[in-house]
C-alpha positions in Angstrom: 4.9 16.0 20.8 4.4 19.2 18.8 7.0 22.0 19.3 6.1 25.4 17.6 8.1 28.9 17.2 9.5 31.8 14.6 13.0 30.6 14.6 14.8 27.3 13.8 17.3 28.4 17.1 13.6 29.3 19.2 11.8 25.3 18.5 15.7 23.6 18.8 15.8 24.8 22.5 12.0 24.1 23.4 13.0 20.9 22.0 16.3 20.1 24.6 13.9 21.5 27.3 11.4 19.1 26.7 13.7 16.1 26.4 15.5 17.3 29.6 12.4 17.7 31.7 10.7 14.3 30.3 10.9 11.8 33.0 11.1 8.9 31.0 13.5 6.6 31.9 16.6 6.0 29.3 16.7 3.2 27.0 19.4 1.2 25.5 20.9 1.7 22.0 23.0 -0.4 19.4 25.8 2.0 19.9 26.8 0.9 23.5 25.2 3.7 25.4 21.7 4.8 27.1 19.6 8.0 25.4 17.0 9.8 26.5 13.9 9.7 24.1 11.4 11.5 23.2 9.1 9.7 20.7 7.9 11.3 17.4 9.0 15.3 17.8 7.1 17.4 15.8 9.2 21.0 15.1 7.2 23.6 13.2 9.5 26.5 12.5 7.4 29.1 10.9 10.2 31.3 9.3 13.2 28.8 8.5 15.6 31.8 8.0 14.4 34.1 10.5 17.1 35.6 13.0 18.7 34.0 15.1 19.0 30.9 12.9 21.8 29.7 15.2 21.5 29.1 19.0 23.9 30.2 21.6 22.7 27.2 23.3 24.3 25.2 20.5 27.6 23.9 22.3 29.6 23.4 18.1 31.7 25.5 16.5 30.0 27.9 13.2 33.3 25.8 11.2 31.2 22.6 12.1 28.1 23.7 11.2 29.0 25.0 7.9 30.8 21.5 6.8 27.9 19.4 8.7 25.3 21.0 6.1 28.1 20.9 2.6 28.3 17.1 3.3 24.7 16.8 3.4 23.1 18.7 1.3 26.1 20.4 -1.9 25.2 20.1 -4.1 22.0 18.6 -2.6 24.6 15.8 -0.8 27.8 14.8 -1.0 27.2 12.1 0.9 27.5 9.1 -1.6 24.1 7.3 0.2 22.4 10.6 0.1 23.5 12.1 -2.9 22.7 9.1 -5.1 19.7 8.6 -3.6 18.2 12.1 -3.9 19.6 12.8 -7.5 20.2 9.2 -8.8 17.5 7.2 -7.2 17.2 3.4 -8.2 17.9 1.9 -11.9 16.4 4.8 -13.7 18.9 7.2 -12.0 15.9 9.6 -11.3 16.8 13.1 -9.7 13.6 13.6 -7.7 14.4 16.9 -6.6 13.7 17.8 -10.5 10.5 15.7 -10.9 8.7 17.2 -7.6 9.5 20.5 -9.0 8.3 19.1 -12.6 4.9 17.9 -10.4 4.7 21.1 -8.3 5.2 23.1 -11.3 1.9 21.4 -13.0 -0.1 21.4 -10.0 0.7 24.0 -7.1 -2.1 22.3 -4.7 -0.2 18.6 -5.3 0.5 16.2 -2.3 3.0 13.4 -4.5 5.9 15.6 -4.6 7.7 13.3 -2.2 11.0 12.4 -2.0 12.3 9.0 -0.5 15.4 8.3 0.9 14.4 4.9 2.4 15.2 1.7 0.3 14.6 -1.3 1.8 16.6 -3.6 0.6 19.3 -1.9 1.2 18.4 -1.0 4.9 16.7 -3.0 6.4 20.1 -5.0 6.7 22.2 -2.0 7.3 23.6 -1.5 10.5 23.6 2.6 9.7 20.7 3.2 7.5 20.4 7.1 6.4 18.3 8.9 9.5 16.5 10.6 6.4 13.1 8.9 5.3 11.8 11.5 3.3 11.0 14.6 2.2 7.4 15.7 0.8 7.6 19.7 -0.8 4.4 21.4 -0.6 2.9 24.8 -1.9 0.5 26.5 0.7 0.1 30.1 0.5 2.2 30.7 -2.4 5.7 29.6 -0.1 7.2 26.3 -0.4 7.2 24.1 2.4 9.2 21.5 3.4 8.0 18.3 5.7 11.1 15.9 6.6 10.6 12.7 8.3 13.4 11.2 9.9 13.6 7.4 11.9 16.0 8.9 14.7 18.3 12.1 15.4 20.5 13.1 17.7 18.6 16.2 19.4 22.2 17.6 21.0 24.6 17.1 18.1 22.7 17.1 15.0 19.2 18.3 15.3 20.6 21.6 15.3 22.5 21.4 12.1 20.2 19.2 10.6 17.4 22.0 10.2 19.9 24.4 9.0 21.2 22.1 6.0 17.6 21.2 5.0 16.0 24.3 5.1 18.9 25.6 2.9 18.2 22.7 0.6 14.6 23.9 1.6 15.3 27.3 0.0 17.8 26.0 -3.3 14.2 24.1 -3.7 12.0 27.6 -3.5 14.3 29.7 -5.9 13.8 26.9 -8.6 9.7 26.7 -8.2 10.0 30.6 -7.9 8.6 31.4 -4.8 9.3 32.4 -1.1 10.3 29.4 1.7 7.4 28.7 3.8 7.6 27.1 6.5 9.8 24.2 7.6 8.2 21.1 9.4 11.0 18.3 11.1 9.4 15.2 12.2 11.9 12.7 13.9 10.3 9.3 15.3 13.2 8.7 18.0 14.2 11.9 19.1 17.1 11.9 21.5 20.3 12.9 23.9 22.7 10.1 24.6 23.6 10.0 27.8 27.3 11.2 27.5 26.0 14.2 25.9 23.3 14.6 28.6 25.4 16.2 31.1 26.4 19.1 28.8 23.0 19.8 28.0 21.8 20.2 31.4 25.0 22.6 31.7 24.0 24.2 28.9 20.5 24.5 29.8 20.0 24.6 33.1 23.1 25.8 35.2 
């Protein structure tokens, strides 16, 4: 399914409306509870920083937010997983954030600057693999845009703050190519509401 809009708050709630009015029945997860899933969500915001960036629909404090996107992305991740992997990936220690910028900078038109977060042998036998797969950075009308492809996410907890901490990495990315933020693509294969959240999000939503 392919959600479009202006804002990163406008394609978040056409997202929760769609999940909500799917009638697909829930399916079981490895963390003792039912979701509700919508399979590979396609969110194309066309101006990541565009007001409102923040929905009133979104049910977490701004104090949340803000420490949601420094652990993930300061200063590209604190998270050890993330951060190492990003900056420091495999034996060679290689920050690909620099060597897509290195590519892009070389050739504006380039489809390799892609950065993965995915290492199989490390996941493939973890019980909590990063939701992350990848990034790919691409120049298209002299603005950066950012594609990220991620194997599940939590539509009502993190989805929100999710696209907020990646379009700001999304932006860090932009100042260093030196150009303008394009626009911001989130791709998430299992895209869902577990069902104690569900509830509040037809509150939220629809009451």
């Amino acid at each position: 399914m392919e959600i479009k809009g202006r804002t990163i708050s406008e394609v978040w709630e056409k997202s929760i409306q769609q999940i909500i009015k799917d009638d697909s029945p829930l399916i079981p997860t490895q963390h003792a509870t039912m979701a509700k899933e919508l399979q590979n969500m396609i969110m194309i915001v066309d101006e990541p920083f565009g007001e409102p960036r923040v929905s009133n629909k979104y049910s977490f404090p701004e104090k949340f937010q803000n420490e949601y996107s420094e652990f993930l992305l300061e200063p590209y991740a604190k998270s050890d997983i993330l951060h190492s992997r990003i900056c420091e990936y495999g034996e060679s220690k290689l920050n690909q954030i620099e060597q897509c910028i290195k590519i892009l900078q070389e050739d504006w038109y380039s489809r390799r600057a892609v950065i993965t977060l995915w290492n199989p042998n490390d996941d493939l036998y973890s019980s909590f693999p990063p939701c992350i797969c990848s990034f790919q950075i691409m120049i298209r009308k002299n603005k950066v845009d950012l594609v990220v492809v991620m194997r599940s996410n939590d539509a009502w907890l993190s989805a929100h703050p999710d696209m907020i901490a990646l379009t700001n990495l999304q932006k860090k990315i932009s100042k260093l190519i030196g150009l303008e933020c394009g626009r911001y693509v989130h791709h998430a294969v299992s895209y869902h509401i577990y069902e104690y959240d569900y509830p509040m999000a037809l509150k939220v939503f629809f009451v």
